[in-house]
N, C-alpha and C positions, 0 to 999 in steps of 0.2 A: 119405124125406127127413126130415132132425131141422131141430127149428125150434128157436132158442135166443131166451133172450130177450134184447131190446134192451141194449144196455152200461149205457146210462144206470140200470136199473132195477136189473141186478145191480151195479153199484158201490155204490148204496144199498142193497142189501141187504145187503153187507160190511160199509157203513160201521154199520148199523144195529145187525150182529152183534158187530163189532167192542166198542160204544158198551155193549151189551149184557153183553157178556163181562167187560169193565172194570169196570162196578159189581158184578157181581156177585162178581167176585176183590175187591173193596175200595180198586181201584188210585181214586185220585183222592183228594188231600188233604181236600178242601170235604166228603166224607163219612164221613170220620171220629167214631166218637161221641166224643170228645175235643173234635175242636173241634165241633161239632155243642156240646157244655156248654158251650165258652168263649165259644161266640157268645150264648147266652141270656146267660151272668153280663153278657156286656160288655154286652146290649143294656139288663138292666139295670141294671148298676153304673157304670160307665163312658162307657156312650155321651151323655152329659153336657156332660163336659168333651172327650171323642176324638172324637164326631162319630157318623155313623153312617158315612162313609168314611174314620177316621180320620186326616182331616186339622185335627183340631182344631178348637174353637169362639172364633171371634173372637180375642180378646187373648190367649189362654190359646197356650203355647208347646206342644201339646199333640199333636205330631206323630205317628202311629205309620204311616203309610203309607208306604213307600219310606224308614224311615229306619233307617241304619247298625245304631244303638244298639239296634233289635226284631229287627232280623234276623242280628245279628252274635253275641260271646258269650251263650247263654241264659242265666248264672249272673246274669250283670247284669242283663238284661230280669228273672227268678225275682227279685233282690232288691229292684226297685225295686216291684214289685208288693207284695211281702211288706213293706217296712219304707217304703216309698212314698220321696219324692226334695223337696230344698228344692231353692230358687234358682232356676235358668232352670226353668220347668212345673212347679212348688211339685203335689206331689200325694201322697192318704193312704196310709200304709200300709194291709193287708189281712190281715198275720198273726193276726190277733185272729178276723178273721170268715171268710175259705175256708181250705179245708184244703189239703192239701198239692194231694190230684187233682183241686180246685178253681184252685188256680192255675197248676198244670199244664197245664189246660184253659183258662184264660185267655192263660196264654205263646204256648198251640199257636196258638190265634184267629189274637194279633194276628199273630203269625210268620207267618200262612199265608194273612189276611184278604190282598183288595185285590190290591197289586199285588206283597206279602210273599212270599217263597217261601224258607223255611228251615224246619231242620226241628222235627218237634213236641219238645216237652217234655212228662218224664216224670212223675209223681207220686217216683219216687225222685232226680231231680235235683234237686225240691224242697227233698226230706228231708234232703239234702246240702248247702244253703243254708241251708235253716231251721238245721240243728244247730249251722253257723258261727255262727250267729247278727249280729248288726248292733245297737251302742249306738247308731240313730238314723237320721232317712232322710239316705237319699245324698242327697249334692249333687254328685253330676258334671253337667257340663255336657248 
C-alpha cells in the first residue's frame, strides 16, 4: 500500500517551489538590482518631498504613486528627474549629481515602487535624454 501525503502539504510544497524558482530566474521586479539602487537614492534623495509611499508630503504636489505621468512615457519621468519641473510640484533637477544608471535606477523605483507597474529604465534611455538635452526644468502640469 503507497501512502501519499496529504494535498494540503504538497500544494505548499509547489507553492513553496514554485516561490523558489522565481527568485532564483530573477522573475520579480522588487528584486532587481536597478531598482534595488533606485530605492536607496530615493530613500535618500527624494523621500522628503515623495514620501516613503510616495504619495507626497503635505502641501507639496508630489505625487508619484498611481500617477499617469511615472508610469506612462519614461522620457518624461528621465527628464523631469534630470532637469527637475517648475509650477504644479516645483522640484530640482539631478543632472549635475546622478549619473545616467543613477537615474535610471531612480526611473526604475518610482515606475515599479507601490502600486507602479511599468517598465524599468535603462542607463541608455537616459543617455538619449540627457544628449537632447533641456534649457530649463519642465513645467508640464
Amino acid at each position: 500500500m503507497k501512502i501519499f501525503p496529504p494535498p494540503l502539504i504538497t500544494a505548499r510544497v509547489y507553492i513553496c517551489l514554485a516561490i523558489a524558482v522565481a527568485a532564483a530566474l530573477g522573475c520579480g521586479q522588487k528584486t532587481d538590482l536597478s531598482f534595488q539602487q533606485g530605492q536607496e537614492i530615493y530613500q535618500t534623495d527624494c523621500i522628503a518631498c515623495h514620501g516613503v509611499n510616495g504619495s507626497g508630503i503635505l502641501y507639496r504636489k508630489s505625487v508619484l504613486n498611481n500617477s499617469a505621468l511615472v508610469t506612462g512615457d519614461p522620457e518624461a519621468v528621465i527628464a523631469i528627474i534630470l532637469y527637475g519641473r517648475q509650477g504644479t510640484g516645483t522640484m530640482p533637477g539631478w543632472h549635475m549629481t546622478l549619473t545616467d544608471q543613477e537615474v535610471a535606477a531612480v526611473a526604475t523605483y518610482i515606475r515599479q515602487a507601490w502600486s507602479n507597474q511599468a517598465d524599468p529604465v535603462t542607463a541608455s534611455m537616459v543617455t538619449k535624454v540627457r544628449t537632447k538635452g533641456e534649457k530649463g526644468p519642465s513645467t508640464k502640469p
